[in-house]
Structures are given as C-alpha cells and as structure tokens.
Z-matrix of the N, CA and C atoms (Angstrom, degrees):
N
C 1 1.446
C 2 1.510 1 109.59
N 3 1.416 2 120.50 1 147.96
C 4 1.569 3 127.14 2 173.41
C 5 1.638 4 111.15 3 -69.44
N 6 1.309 5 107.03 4 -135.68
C 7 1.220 6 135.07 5 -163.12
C 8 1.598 7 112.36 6 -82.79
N 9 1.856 8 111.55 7 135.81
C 10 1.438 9 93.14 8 -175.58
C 11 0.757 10 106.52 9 -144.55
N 12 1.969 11 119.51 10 146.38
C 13 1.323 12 137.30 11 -143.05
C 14 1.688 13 100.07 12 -109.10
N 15 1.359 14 112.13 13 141.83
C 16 1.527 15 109.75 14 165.89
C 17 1.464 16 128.28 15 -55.14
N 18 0.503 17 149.96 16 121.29
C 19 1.822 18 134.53 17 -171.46
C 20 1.877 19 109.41 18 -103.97
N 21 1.185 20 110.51 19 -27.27
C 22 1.864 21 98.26 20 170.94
C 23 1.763 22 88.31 21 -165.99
N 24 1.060 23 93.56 22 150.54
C 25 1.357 24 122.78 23 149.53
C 26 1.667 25 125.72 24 -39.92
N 27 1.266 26 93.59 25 -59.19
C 28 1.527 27 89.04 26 165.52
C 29 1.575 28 136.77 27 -51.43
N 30 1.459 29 102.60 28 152.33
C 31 1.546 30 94.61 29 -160.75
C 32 2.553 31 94.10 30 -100.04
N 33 0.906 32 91.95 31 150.77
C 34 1.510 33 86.56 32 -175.52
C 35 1.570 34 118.63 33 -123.16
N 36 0.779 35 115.81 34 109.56
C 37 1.986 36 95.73 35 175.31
C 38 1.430 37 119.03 36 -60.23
N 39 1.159 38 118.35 37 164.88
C 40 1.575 39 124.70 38 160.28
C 41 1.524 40 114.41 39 -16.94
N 42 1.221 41 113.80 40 -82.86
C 43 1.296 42 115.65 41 -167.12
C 44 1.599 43 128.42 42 -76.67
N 45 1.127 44 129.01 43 -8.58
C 46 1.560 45 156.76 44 122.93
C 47 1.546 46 108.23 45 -33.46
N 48 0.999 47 114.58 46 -67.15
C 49 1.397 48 108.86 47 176.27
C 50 1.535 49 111.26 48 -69.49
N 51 1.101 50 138.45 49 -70.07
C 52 1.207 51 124.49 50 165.20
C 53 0.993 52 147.01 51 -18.57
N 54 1.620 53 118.02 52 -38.14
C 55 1.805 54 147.25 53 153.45
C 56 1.185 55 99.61 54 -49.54
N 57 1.499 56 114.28 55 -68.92
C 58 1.473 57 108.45 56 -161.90
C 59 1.551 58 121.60 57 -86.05
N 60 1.214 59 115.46 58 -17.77
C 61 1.434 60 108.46 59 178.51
C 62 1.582 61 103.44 60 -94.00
N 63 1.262 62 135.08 61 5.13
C 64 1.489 63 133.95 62 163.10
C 65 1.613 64 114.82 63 -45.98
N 66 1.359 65 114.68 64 120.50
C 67 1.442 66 114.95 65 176.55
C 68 1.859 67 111.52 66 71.13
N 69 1.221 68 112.16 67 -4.08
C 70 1.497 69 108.22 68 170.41
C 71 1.667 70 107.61 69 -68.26
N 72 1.126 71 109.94 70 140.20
C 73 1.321 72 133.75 71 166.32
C 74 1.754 73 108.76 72 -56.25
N 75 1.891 74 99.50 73 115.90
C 76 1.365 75 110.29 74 175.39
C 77 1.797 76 94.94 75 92.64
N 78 1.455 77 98.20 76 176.37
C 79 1.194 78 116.91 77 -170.35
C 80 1.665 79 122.14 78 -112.99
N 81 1.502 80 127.75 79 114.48
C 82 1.512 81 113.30 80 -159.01
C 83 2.105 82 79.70 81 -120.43
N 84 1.580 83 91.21 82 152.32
C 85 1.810 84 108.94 83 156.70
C 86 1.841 85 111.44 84 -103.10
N 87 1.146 86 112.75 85 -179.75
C 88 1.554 87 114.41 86 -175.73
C 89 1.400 88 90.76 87 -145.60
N 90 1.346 89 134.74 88 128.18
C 91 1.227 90 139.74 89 -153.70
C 92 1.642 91 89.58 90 -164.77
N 93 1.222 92 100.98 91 127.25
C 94 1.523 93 103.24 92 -171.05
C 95 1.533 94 143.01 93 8.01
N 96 1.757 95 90.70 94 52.63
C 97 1.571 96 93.95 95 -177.98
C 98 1.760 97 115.14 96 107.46
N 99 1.623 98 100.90 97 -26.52
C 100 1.397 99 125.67 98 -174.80
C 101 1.134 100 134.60 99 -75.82
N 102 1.227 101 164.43 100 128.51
C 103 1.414 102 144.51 101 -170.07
C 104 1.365 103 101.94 102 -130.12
N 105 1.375 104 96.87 103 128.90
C 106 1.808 105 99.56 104 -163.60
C 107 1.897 106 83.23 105 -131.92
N 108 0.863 107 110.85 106 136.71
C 109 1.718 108 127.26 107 -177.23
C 110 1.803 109 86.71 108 -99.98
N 111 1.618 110 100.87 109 131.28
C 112 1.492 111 118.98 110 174.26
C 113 1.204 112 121.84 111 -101.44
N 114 1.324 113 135.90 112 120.83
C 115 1.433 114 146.29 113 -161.83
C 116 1.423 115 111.37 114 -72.31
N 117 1.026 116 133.48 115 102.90
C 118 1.587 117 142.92 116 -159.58
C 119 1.734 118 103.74 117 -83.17
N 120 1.425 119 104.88 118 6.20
C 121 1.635 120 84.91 119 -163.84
C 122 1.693 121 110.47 120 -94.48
N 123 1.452 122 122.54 121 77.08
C 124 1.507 123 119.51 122 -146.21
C 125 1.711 124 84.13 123 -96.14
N 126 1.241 125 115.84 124 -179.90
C 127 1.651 126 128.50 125 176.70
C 128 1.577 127 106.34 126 -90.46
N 129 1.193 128 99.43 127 177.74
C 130 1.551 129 108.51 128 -166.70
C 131 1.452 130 98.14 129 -83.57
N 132 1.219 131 132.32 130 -9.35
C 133 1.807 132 132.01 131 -176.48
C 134 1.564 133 87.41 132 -87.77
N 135 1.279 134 122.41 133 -82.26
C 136 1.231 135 119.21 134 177.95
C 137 1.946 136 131.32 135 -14.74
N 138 1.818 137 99.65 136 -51.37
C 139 0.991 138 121.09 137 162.60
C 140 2.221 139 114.57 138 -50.29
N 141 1.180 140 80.78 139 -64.23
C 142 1.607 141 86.62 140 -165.53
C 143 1.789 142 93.64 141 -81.51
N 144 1.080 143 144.84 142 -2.36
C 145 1.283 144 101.91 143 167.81
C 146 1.886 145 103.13 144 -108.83
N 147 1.223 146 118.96 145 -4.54
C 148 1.725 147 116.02 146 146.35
C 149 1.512 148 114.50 147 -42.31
N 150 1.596 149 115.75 148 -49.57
C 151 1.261 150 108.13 149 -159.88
C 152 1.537 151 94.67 150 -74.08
N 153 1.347 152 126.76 151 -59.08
C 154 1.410 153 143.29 152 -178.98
C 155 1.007 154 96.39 153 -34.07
N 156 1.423 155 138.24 154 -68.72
C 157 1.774 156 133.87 155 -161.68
C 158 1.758 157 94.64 156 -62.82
N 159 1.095 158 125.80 157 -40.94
C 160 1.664 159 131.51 158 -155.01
C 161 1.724 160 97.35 159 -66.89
N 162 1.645 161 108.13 160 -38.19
C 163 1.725 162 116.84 161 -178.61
C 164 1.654 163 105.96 162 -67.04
N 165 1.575 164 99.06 163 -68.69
C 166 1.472 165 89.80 164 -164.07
C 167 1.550 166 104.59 165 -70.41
N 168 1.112 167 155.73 166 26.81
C 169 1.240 168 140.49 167 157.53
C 170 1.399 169 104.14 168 -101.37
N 171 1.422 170 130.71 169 -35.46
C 172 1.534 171 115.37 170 162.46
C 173 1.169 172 118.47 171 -48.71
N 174 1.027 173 130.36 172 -43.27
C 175 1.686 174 151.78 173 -169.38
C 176 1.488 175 99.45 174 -76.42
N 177 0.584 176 138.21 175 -35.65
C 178 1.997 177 135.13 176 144.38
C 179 1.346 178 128.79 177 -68.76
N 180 1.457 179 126.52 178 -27.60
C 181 1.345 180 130.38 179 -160.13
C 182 1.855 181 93.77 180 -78.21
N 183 1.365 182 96.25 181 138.57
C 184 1.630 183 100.18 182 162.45
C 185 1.753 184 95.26 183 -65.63
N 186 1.387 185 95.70 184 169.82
C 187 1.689 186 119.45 185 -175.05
C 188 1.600 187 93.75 186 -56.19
N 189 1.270 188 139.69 187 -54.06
C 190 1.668 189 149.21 188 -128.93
C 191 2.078 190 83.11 189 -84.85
N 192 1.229 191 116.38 190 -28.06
C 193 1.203 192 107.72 191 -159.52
C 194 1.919 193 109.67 192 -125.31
N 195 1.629 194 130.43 193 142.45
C 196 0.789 195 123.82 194 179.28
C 197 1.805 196 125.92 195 -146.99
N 198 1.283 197 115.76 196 162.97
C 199 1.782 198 104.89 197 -168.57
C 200 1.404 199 99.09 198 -97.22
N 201 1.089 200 114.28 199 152.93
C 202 1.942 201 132.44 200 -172.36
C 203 1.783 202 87.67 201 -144.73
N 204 1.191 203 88.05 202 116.77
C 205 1.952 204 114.70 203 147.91
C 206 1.554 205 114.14 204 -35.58
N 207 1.283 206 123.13 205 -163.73
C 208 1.505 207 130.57 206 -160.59
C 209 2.029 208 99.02 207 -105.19
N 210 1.522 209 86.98 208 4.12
C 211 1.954 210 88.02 209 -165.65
C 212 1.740 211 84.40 210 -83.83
N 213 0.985 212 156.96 211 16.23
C 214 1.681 213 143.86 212 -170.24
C 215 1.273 214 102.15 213 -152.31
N 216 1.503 215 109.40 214 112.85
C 217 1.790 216 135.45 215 175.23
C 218 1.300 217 100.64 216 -47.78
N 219 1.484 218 99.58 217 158.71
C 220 1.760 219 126.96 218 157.28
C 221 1.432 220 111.55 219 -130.73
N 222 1.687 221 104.97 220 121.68
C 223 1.150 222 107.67 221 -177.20
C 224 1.706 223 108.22 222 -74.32
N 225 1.407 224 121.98 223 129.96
C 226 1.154 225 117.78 224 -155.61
C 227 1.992 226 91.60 225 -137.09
N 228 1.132 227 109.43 226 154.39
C 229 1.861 228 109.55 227 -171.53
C 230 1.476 229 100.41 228 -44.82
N 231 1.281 230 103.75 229 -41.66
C 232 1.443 231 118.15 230 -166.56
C 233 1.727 232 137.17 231 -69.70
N 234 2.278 233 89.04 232 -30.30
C 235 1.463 234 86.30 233 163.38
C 236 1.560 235 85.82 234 155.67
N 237 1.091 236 119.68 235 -137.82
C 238 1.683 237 121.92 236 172.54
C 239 1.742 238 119.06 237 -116.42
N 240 1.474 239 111.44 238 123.42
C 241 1.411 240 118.71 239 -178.24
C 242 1.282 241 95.65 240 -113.20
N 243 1.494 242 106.67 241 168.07
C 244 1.618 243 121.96 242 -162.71
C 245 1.624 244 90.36 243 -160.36
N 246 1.377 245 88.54 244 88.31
C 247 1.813 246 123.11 245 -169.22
C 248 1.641 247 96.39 246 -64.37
N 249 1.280 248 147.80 247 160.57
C 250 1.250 249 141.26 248 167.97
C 251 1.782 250 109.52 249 -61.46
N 252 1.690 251 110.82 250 -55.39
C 253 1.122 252 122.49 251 168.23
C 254 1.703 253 117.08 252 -127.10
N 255 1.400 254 109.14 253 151.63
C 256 1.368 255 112.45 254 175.03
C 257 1.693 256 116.69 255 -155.53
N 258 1.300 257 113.76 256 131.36
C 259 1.058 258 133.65 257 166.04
C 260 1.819 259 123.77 258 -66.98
N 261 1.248 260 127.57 259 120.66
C 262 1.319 261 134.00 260 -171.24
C 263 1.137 262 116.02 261 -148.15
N 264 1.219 263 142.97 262 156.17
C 265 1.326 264 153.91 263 124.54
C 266 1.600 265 114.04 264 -14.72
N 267 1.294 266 112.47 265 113.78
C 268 1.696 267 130.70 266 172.08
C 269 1.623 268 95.99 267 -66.19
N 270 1.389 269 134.11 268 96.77
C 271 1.549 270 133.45 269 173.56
C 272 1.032 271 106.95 270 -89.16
N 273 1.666 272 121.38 271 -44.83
C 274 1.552 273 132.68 272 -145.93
C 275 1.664 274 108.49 273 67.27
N 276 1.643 275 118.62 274 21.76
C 277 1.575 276 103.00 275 -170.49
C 278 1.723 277 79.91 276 -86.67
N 279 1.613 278 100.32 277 165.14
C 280 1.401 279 107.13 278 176.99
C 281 1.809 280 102.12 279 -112.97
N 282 0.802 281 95.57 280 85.03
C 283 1.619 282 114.23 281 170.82
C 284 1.995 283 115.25 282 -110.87
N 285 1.405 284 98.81 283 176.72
C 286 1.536 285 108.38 284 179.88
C 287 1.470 286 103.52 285 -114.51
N 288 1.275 287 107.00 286 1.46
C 289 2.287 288 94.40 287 -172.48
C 290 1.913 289 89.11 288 -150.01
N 291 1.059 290 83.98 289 162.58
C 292 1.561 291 100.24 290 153.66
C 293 1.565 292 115.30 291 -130.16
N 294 1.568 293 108.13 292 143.85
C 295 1.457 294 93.09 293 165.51
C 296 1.799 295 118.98 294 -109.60
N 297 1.164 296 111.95 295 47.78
C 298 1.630 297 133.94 296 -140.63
C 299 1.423 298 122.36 297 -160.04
N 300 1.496 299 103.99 298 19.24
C 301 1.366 300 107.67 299 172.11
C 302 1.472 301 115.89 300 -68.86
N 303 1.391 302 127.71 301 131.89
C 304 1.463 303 139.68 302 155.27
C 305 1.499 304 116.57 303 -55.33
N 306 1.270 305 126.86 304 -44.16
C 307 1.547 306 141.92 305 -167.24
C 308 1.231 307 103.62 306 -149.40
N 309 0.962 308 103.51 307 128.29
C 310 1.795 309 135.15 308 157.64
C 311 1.374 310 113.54 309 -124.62
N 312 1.489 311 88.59 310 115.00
C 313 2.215 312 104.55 311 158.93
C 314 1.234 313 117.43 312 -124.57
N 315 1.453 314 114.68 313 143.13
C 316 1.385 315 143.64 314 145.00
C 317 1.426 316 134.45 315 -88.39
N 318 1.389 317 100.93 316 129.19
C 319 1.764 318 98.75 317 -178.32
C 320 1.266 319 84.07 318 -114.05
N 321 1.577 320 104.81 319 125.35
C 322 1.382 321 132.38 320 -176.70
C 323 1.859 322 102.11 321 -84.30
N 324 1.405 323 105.50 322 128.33
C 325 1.481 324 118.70 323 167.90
C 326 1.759 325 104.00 324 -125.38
N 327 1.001 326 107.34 325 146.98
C 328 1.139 327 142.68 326 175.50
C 329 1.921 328 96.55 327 -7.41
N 330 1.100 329 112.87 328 -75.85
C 331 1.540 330 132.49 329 -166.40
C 332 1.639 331 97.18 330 -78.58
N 333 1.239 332 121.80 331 -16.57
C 334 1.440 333 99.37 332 170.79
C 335 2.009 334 131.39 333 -104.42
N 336 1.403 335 94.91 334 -0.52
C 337 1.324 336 123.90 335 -169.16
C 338 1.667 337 126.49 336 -28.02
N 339 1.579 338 89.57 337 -36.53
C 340 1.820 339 119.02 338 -171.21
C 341 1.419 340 85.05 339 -92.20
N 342 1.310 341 120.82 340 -82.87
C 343 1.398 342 124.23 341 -178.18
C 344 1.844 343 113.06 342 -15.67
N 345 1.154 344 114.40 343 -59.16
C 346 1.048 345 110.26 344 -166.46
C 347 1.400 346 141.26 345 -71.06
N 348 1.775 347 102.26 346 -22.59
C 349 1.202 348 131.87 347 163.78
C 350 1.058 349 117.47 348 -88.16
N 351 1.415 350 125.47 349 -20.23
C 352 1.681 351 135.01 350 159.33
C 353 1.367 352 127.00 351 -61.78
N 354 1.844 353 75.72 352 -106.51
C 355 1.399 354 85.83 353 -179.26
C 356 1.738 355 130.32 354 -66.91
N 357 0.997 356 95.10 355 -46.31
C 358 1.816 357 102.85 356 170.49
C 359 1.644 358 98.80 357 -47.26
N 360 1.407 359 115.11 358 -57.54
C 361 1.626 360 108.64 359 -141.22
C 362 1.716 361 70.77 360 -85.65
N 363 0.998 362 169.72 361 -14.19
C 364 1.637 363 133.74 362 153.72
C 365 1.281 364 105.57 363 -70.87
N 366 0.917 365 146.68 364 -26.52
C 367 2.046 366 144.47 365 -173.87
C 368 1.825 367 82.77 366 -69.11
N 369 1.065 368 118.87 367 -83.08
C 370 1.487 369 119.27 368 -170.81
C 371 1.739 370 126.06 369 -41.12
N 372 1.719 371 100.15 370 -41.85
C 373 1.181 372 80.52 371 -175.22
C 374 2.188 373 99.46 372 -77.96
N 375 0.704 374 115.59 373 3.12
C 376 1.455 375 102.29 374 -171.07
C 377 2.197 376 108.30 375 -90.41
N 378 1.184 377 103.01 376 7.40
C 379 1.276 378 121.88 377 175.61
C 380 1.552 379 103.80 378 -93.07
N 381 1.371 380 108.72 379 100.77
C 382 1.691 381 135.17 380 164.98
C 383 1.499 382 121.15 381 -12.74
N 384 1.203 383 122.16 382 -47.85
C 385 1.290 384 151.84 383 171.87
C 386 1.265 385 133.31 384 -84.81
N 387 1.352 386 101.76 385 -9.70
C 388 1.765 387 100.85 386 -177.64
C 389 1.301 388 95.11 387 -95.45
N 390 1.530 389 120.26 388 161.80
C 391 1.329 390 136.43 389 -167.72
C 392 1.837 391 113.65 390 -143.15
N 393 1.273 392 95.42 391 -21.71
C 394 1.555 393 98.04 392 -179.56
C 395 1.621 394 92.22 393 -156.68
N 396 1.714 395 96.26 394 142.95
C 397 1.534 396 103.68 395 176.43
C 398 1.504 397 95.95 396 -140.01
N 399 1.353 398 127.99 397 104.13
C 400 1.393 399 151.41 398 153.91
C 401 1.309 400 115.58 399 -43.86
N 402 1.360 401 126.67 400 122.25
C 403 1.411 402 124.54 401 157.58
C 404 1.638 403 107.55 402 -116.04
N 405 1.761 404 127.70 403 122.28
C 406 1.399 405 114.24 404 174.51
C 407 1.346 406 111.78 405 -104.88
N 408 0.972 407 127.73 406 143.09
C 409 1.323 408 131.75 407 148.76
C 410 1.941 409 112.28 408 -44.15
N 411 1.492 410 122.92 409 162.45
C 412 1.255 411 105.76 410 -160.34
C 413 1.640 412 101.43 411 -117.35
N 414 1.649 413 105.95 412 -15.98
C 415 1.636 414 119.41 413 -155.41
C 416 1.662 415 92.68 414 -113.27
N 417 0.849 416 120.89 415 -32.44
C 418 1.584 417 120.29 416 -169.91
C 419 1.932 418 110.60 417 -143.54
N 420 1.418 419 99.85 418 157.56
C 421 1.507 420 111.68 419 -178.40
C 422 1.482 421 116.01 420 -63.08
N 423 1.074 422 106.91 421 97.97
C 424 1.644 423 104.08 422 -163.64
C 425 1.710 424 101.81 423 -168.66
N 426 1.369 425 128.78 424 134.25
C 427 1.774 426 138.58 425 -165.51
C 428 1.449 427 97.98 426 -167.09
N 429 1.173 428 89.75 427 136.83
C 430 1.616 429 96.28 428 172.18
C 431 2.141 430 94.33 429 -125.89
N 432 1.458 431 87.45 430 115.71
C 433 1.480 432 93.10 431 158.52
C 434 1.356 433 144.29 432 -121.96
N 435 1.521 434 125.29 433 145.12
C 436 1.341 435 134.98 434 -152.33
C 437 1.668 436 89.56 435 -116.46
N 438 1.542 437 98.65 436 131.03
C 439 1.609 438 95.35 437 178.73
C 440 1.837 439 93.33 438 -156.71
N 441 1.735 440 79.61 439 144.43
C 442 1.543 441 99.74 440 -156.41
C 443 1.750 442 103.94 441 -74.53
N 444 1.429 443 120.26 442 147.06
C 445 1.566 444 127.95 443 -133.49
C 446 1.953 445 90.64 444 -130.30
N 447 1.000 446 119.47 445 138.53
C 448 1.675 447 111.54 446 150.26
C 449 1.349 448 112.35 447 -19.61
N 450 1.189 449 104.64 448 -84.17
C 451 1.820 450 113.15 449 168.52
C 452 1.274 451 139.58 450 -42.89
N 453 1.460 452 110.74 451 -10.68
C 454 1.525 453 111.54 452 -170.67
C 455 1.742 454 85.51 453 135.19
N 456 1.997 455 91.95 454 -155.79
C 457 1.577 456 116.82 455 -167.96
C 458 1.809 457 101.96 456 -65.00
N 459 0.968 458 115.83 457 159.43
C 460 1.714 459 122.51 458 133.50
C 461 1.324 460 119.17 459 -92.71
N 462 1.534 461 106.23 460 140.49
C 463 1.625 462 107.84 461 -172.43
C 464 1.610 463 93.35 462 -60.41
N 465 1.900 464 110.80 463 175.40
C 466 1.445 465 105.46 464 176.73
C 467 1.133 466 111.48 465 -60.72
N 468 1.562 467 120.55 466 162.69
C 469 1.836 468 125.82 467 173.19
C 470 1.323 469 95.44 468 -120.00
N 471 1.272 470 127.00 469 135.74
C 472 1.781 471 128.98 470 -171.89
C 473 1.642 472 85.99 471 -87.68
N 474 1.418 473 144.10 472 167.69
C 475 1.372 474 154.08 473 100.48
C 476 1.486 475 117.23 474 -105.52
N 477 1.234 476 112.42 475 133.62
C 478 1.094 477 130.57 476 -152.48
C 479 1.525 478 113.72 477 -130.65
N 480 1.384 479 145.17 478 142.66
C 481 1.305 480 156.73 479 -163.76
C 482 1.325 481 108.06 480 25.05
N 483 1.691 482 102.58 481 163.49
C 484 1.192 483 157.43 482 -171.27
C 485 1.767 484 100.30 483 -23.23
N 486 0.894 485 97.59 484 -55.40
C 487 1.683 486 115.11 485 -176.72
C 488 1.218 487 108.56 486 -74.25
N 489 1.443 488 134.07 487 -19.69
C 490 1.463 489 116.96 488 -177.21
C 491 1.414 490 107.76 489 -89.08
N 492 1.935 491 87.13 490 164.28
C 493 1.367 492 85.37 491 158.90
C 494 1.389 493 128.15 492 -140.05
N 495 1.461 494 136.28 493 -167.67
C 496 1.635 495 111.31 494 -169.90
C 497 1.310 496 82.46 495 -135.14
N 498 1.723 497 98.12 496 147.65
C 499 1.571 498 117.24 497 -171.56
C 500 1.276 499 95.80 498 -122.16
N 501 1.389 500 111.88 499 118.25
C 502 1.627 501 119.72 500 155.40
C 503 1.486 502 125.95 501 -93.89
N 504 1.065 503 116.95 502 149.75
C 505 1.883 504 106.66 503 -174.85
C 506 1.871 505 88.67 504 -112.79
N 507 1.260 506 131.82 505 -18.30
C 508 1.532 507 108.69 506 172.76
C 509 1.250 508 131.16 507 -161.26
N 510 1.356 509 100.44 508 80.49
C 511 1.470 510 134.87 509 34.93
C 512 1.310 511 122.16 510 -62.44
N 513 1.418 512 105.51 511 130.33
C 514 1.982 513 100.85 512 161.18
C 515 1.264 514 114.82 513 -57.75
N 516 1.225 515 141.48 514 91.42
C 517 1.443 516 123.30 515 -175.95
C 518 1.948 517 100.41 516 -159.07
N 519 1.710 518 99.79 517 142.61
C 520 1.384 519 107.49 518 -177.38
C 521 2.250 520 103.34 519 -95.56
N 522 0.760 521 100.04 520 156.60
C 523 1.626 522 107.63 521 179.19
C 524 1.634 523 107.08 522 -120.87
N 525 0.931 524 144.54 523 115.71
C 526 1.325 525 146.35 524 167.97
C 527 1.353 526 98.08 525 -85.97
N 528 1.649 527 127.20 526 125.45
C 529 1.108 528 140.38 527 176.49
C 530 1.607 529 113.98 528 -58.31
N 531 1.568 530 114.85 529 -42.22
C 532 1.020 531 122.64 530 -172.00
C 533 1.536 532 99.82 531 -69.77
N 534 1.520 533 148.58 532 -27.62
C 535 0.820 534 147.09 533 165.67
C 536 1.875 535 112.96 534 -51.87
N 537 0.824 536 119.92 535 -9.97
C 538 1.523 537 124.28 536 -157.78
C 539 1.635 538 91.05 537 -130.55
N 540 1.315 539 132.57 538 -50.95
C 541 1.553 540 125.16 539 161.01
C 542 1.225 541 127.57 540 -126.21
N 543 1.238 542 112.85 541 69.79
C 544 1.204 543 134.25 542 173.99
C 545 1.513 544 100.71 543 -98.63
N 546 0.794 545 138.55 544 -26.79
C 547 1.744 546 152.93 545 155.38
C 548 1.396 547 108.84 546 -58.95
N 549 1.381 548 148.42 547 -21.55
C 550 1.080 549 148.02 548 -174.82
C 551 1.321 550 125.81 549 -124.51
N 552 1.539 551 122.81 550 -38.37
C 553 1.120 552 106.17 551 164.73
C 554 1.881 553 122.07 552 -126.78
C-alpha cells in the first residue's frame, strides 16, 4: 500500500475501530490509537507480483494453512495492519484480524520504503507467531527476508534474481522467484 492519511483526531482502540470502520468505503490502518486511511492506488508491478506471491504460496501451503491479500488485519501491539500478503492458519473462525500470522509480506513502493523496514518490520517482528517477514521489491526480482532465529531476529538476507529461490522452514516451503516475476521481467 502507498501513502497514509490521518483520518480523525480521535484516538480509537482495537475494537472501536474495527466496529466502525467495517464496510466503510476504502481502506484505513490503526496505528497507535490512529486511523490513517491507505491509498489503494499501487502500479500494475506492485499489483501483479501481490497476486503472484498470493498463488505460489497457496500452491505450497499444506491444507491446515493459507495466503490472504492486504483485505485481512494483523493484530499488531500497535493496532491493526493490512500486510500486502499473509500466511495463517485455515480455522474457518469468522473474524476480521488474526493475531497469528506465520508470514508477513510487503511490496515496497516508493513512499513506503522506511515504513516498512521500520516501523512495520518492528510491529511484526514483535508478533509471537510470525516466523518470516518478506520485504519485495515491486519492479525487479529482488526480497529481503527477516526470519525469526533461536535467539531472536536475523538481520535482513537480500535474494536476488530470476533464478533464486527463498526457503522457508515455517512453513517448510521453497518459492521460486520466477514464479512471483515471471510476469514482469
């Protein structure tokens, strides 16, 4: 997602915000209390390698587990994010968030670049359950991933072109890059 606008003054909790921004027109985050409405107008690379990452990770996931688009929250210390892609547990609960994502990715655009390696990637890594946090580039074969260690984080790991590929252990699952931009370049 791009650039994001304050939407009120008021400060909101979790579940306040959730009530009320249900079924509102456009897309808002909740960031400490904050409600900042997210600018949907991303490019067609951005577009197609969301969808691309969203395929081949179904297409790997055992049955128990599945990928959701940027439309389904992460409960995060901070409030609710709406990750580009995320990996979860298939429950069938009918909820609006998880606080139990396995994987979180971002396709980095221009205006979100800092954000994503910042602030997001500390909100995420401090979520119990996450195990890998993806950042892609949107124009070319290129991810930098952060994956959770005995010890804590791993600094980022770049993978880079057409030919690589990215190995997750949890999920066990390999990613062929070219699967994800094979549409672009």
């Amino acid at each position: 997602m791009n650039v994001h606008q304050k939407v009120s003054a008021r400060s909101y909790t979790v579940d306040e915000f959730l009530t009320t921004f249900e079924g509102v027109e456009g897309k808002h985050e909740l960031v400490d209390g904050v409600v900042s409405t997210m600018m949907t107008n991303v490019t067609y690379f951005h577009a197609e390698v969301t969808s691309a990452l969203c395929a081949a990770l179904r297409a790997g996931l055992p049955d128990n587990l599945t990928a959701l688009s940027s439309d389904f929250g992460v409960l995060t210390k901070a409030g609710v994010r709406y990750p580009d892609v995320l990996v979860r547990e298939r429950d069938g609960a009918n909820e609006m968030t998880t606080q139990r994502p396995l994987v979180i990715a971002e396709i980095l655009s221009k205006t979100t670049m800092a954000q994503d390696f910042g602030e997001k990637a500390n909100e995420y890594r401090a979520i119990d359950s996450l195990q890998h946090y993806l950042i892609f580039e949107q124009a070319e074969p290129r991810m930098w991933m952060i994956n959770r260690a005995e010890d804590g984080w791993t600094d980022a790991q770049l993978v880079e072109g057409i030919e690589a590929e990215i190995s997750l252990d949890k999920p066990k699952l390999t990613l062929a890059m070219r699967s994800i931009y094979g549409g672009i370049v």
